[in-house]
C-alpha positions in Angstrom: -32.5 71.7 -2.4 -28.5 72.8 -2.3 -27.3 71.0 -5.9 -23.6 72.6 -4.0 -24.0 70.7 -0.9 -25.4 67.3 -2.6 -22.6 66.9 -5.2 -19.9 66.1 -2.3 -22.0 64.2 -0.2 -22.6 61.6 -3.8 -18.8 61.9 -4.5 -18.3 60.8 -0.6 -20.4 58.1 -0.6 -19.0 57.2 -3.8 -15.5 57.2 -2.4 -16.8 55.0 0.9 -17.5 52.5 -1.8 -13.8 52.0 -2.8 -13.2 49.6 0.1 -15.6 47.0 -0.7 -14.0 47.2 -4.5 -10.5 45.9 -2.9 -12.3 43.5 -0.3 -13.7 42.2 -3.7 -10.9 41.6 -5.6 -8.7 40.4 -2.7 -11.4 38.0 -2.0 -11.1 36.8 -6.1 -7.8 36.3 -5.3 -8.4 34.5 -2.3 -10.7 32.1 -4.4 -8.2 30.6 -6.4 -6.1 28.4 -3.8 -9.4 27.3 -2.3 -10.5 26.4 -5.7 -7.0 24.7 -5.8 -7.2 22.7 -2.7 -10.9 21.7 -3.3 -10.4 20.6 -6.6 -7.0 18.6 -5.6 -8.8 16.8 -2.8 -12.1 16.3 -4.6 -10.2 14.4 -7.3 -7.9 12.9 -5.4 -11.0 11.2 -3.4 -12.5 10.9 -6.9 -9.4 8.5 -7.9 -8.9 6.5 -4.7 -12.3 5.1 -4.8 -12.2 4.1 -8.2 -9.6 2.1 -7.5 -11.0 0.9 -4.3 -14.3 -0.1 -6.3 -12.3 -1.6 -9.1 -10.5 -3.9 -6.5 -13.6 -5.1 -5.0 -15.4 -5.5 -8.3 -12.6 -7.5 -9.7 -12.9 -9.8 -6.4 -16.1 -10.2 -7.5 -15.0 -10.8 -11.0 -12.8 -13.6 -10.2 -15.5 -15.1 -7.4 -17.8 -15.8 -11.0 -14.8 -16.8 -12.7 -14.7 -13.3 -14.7 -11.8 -11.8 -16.1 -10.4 -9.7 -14.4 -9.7 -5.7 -15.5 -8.4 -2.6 -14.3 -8.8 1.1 -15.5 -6.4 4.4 -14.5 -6.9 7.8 -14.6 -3.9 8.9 -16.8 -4.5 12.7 -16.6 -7.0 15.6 -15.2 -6.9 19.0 -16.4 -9.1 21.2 -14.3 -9.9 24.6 -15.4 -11.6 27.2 -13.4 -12.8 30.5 -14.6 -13.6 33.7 -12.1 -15.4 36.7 -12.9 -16.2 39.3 -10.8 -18.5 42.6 -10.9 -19.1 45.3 -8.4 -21.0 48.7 -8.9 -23.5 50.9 -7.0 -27.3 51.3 -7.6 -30.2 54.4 -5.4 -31.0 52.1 -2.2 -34.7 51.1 -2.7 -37.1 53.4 -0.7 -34.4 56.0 -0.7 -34.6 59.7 -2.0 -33.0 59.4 -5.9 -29.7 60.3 -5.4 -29.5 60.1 -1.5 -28.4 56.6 -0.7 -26.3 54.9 -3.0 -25.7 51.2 -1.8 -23.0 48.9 -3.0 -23.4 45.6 -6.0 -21.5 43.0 -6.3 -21.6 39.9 -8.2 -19.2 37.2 -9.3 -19.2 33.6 -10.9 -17.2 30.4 -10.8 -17.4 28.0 -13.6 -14.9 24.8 -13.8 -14.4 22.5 -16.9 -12.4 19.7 -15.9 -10.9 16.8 -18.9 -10.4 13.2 -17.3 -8.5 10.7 -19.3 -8.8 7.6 -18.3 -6.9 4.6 -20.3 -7.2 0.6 -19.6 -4.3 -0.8 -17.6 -3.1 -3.9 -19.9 -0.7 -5.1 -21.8 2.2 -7.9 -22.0 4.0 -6.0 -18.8 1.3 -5.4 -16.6 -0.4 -9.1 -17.3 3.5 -10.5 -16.3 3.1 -8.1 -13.2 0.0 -9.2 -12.5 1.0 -12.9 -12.9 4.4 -12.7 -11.1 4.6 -13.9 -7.9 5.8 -11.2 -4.8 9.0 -11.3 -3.8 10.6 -11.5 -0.4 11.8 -7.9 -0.8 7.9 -6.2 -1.1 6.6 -8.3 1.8 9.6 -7.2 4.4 8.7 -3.9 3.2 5.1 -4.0 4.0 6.4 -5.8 7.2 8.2 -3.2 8.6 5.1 -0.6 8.1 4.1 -2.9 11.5 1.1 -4.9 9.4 0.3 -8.0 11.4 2.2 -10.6 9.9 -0.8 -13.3 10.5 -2.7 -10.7 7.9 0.0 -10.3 5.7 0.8 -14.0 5.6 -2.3 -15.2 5.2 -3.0 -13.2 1.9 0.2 -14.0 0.0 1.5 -16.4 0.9 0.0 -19.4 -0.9 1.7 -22.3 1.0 4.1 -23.0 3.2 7.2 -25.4 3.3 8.4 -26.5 6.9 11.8 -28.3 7.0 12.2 -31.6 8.7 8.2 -32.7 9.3 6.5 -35.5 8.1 4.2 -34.0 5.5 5.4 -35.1 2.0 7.8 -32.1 0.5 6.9 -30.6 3.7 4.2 -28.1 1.8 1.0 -27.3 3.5 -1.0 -24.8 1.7 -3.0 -22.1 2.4 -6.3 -23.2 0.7 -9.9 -23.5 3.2 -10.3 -26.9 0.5 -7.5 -28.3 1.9 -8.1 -29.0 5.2 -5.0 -30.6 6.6 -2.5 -27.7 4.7 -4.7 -25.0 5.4 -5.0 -25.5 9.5 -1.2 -25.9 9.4 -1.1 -22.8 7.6 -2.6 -21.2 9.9 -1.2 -22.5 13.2 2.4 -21.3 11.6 1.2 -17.8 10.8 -0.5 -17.1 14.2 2.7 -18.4 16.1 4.4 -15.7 14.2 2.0 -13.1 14.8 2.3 -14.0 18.3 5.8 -13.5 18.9 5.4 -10.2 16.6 2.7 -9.0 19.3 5.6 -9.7 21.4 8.6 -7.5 19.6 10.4 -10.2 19.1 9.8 -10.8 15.6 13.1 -9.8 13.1 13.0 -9.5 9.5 16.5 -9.0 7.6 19.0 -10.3 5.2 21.2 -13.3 6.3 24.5 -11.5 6.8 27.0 -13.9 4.7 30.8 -13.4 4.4 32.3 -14.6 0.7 35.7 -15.4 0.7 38.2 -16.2 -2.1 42.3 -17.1 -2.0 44.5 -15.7 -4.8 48.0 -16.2 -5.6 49.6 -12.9 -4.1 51.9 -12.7 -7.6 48.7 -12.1 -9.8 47.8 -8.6 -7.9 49.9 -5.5 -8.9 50.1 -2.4 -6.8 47.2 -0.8 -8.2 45.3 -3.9 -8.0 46.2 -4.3 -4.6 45.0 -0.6 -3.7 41.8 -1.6 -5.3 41.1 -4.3 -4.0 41.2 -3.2 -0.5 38.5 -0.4 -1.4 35.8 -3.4 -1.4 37.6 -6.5 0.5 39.5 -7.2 3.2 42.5 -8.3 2.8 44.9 -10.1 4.6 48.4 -12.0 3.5 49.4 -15.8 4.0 53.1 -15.8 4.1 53.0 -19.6 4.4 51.6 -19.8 0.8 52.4 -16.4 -0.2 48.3 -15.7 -0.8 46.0 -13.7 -0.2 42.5 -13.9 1.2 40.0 -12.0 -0.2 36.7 -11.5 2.6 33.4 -9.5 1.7 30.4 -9.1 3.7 27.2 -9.4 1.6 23.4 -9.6 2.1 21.9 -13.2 2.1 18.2 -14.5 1.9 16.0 -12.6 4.0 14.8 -14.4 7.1 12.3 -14.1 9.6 13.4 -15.1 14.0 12.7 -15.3 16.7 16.1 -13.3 17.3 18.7 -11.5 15.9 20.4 -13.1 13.1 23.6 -11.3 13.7 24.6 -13.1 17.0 25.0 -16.0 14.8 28.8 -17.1 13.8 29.5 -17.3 10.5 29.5 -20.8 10.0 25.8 -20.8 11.1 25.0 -18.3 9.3 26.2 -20.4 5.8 24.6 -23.6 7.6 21.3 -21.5 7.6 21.8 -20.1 4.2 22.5 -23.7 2.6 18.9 -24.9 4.1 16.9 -22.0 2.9 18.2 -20.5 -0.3 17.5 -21.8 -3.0 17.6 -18.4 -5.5 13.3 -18.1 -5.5 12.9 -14.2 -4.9 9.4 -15.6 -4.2 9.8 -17.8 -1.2 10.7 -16.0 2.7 12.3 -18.0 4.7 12.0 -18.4 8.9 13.7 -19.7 11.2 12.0 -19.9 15.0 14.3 -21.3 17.8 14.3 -22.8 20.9 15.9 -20.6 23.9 14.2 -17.6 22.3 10.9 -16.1 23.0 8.2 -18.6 21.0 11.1 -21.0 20.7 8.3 -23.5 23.3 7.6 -24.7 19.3 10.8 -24.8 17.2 9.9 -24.7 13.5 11.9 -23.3 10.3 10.8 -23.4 6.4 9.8 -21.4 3.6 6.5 -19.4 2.6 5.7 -19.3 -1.2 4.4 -15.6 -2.0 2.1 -16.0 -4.4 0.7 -13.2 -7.2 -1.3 -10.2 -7.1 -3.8 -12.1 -9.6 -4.0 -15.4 -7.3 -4.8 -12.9 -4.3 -7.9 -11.8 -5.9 -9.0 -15.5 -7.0 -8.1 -16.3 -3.0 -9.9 -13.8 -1.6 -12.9 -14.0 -4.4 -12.7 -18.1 -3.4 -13.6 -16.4 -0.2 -17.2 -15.4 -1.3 -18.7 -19.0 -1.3 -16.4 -21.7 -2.7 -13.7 -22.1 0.1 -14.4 -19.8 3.2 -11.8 -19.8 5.9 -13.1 -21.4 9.5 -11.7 -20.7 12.8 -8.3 -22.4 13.4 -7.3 -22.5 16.7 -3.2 -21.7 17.8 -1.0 -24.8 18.5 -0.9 -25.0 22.1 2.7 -23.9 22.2 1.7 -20.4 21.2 1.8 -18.0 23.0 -1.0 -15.6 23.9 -2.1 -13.9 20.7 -3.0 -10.0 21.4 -6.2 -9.0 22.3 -7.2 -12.8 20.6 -7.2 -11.8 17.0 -7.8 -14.5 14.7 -10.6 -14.1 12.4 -12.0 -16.5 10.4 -11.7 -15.0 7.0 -8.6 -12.8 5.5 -11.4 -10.3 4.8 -14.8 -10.6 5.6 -17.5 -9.0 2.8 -21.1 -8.5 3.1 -23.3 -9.9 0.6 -26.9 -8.3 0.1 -29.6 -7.6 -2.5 -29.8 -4.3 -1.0 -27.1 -1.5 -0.4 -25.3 -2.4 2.8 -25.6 0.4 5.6 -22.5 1.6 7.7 -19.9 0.9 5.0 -16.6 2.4 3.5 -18.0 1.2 -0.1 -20.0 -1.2 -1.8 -20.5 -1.9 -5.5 -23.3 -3.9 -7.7 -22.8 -6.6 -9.4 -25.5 -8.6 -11.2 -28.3 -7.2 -9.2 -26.3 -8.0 -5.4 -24.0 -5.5 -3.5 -20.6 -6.3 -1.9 -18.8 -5.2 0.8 -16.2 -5.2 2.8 -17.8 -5.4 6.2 -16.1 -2.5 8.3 -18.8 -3.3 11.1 -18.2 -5.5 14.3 -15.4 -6.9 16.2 -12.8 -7.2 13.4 -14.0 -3.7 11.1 -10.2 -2.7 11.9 -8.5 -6.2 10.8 -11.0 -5.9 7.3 -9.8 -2.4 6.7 -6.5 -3.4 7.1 -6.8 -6.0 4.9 -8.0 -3.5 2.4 -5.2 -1.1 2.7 -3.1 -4.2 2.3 -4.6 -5.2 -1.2 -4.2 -1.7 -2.1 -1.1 -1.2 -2.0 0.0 -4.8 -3.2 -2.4 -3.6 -6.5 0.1 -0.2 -6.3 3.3 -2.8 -6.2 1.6 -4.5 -9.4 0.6 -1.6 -11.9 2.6 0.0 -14.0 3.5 3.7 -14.8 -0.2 4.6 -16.4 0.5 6.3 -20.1 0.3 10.2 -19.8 -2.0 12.0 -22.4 -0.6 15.2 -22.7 0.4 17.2 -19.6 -1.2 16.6 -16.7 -2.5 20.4 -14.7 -4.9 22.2 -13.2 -5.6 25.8 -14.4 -7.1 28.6 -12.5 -7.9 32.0 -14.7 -9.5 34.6 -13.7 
């Protein structure tokens, strides 16, 4: 054998090697933002249906008359570790020293720390106690949530001006049977001018206006003052009249509440406001699309804690029934009126064909995501989740919250 000859060839094939080194470590640097993103979405879906499965347990909670109780992730600290080896080894079945073929080996190893801390206290139970207010609902409104869904979870009663109910209060309980199909008839009118794009929700445009003697402003005062009023001089008294534009109660039409003179619009103010942040007001008119049934009041929001006793009512005690739309409704799109706010599936087995489920005292519960109204049920669902996110407070941080890669 030629030792001379063999010596390259090794230290060529030994050189043909040096590739697959860098391929390696570019591919361990590679690895980390995959390990990044899994690990970001992996939690991430980790978290959400925690919370989805502690909102449906603590339905079932308040359904056995339970206490309700909620739990947060405060922090997660992931760390991942990457080691990688390469080398070179006589091919099997080779001469000894004529084949050398390439080894490499690596290893991932992650060690993640969850903290998770109870969410309670004197703030969160006041949150969770506190009725919504007018402000959280238009919000929610204008992310195009049906109304009639909306409504019909919040809202625990409503208060129609100038009927013949006592106090004008109908509420929206399946026990009461009278409220409740009032309730419902007022809800689905609005949903059906909503279908419509007729539906407004905005604050009352009111003007203030105050008279002051024109010898208690100075110069400076003067310049001032027209920096937030308008103001204009009465040489007959020798005052001025101070006029601001400000944002009134938020109300729901059938139209747009800034055609409306002034002096209606402080008519309409005087019948609806009465300073609750908890109570939305509507007026419906006739002339207007839906205006075939004329009708103006006030919906009482209710809390995030009476939702969950509604909706766990739901579960036996006082399930909703089909309510049929006055007849001076309009058509309703596509028909939507479910029975129930949101329809769950009890079994003594897991359900099939479901978002989630969880166990409770040897049943499972659902929210049924099957059949004709699986979209009006998840929307429901989204609904209660973010109402839960309007309720909860900042969760306490333990330490710094991170994920760690090293390699």
């Amino acid at each position: 054998m030629n030792y001379k000859n063999a010596y390259p060839d090794r230290q060529n094939r030994l050189q043909r090697l040096w590739p697959f080194l860098f391929i390696l470590i570019a591919l361990s640097g590679c690895l980390s933002p995959m390990a990044l993103n899994r690990a970001v979405l992996a939690y991430d879906d980790a978290v959400t249906d925690a919370v989805s499965q502690q909102l449906l347990i603590n339905i079932v909670r308040a359904h056995h008359r339970q206490p309700v109780h909620f739990t947060g992730v405060s922090n997660i600290a992931a760390t991942f570790n990457f080691q990688a080896s390469a080398g070179a080894t006589p091919s099997p079945g080779g001469l000894a020293g004529a084949v050398i073929s390439p080894v490499f080996g690596g290893s991932v190893a992650e060690s993640p720390t969850i903290s998770i801390v109870p969410i309670e206290g004197e703030e969160f139970t006041k949150r969770l106690l506190t009725p919504f207010s007018q402000n959280k609902l238009i919000l929610l409104l204008r992310q195009r949530f049906d109304v009639d869904l909306m409504l019909r979870m919040m809202a625990q009663e409503v208060r129609l001006l100038n009927t013949e109910q006592p106090n004008g209060a109908y509420r929206n309980s399946p026990g009461n049977k009278a409220g409740y199909e009032m309730f419902r008839r007022v809800v689905l009118h609005l949903s059906a001018i909503q279908d419509f794009n007729q539906l407004y929700a905005e604050p009352l445009a009111l003007i203030n206006t105050w008279t002051i003697p024109a010898s208690a402003i100075t110069a400076d005062g003067f310049q001032t003052l027209q920096k937030e009023f308008t103001v204009r001089y009465n040489p007959q008294d020798n005052t001025y009249t101070l006029r601001k534009q400000v944002a009134g109660p938020i109300l729901i039409t059938n139209y747009d509440p800034n055609t409306l003179s002034a002096e209606e619009r402080e008519a309409l103010r005087q019948r609806v406001e009465d300073g609750n942040t908890s109570d939305i007001a509507f007026d419906i008119r006739a002339g207007y699309y839906g205006g075939e049934w004329p009708i103006s009041g006030v919906f009482r929001l209710r809390s995030f804690h009476s939702i969950l006793g509604f909706l766990g009512k739901a579960l036996g005690e006082e399930m909703g029934y089909h309510v049929e739309k006055d007849p001076r409704t309009p058509p309703i799109l596509a028909n939507e009126n479910p029975d129930l706010t949101m329809e769950f599936i009890v079994s003594d087995t897991p359900p099939p064909d479901v978002d989630l489920s969880i166990r409770w005292d040897g049943r499972y519960y659902a929210v049924n995501t099957k059949g004709p109204y699986a979209r009006w049920n998840r929307d429901a669902f989204q609904l209660l989740f973010l109402l839960f996110q309007m309720t909860v407070t900042d969760i306490p941080r333990v330490g710094v919250p991170s994920i760690t890669i090293a390699k």
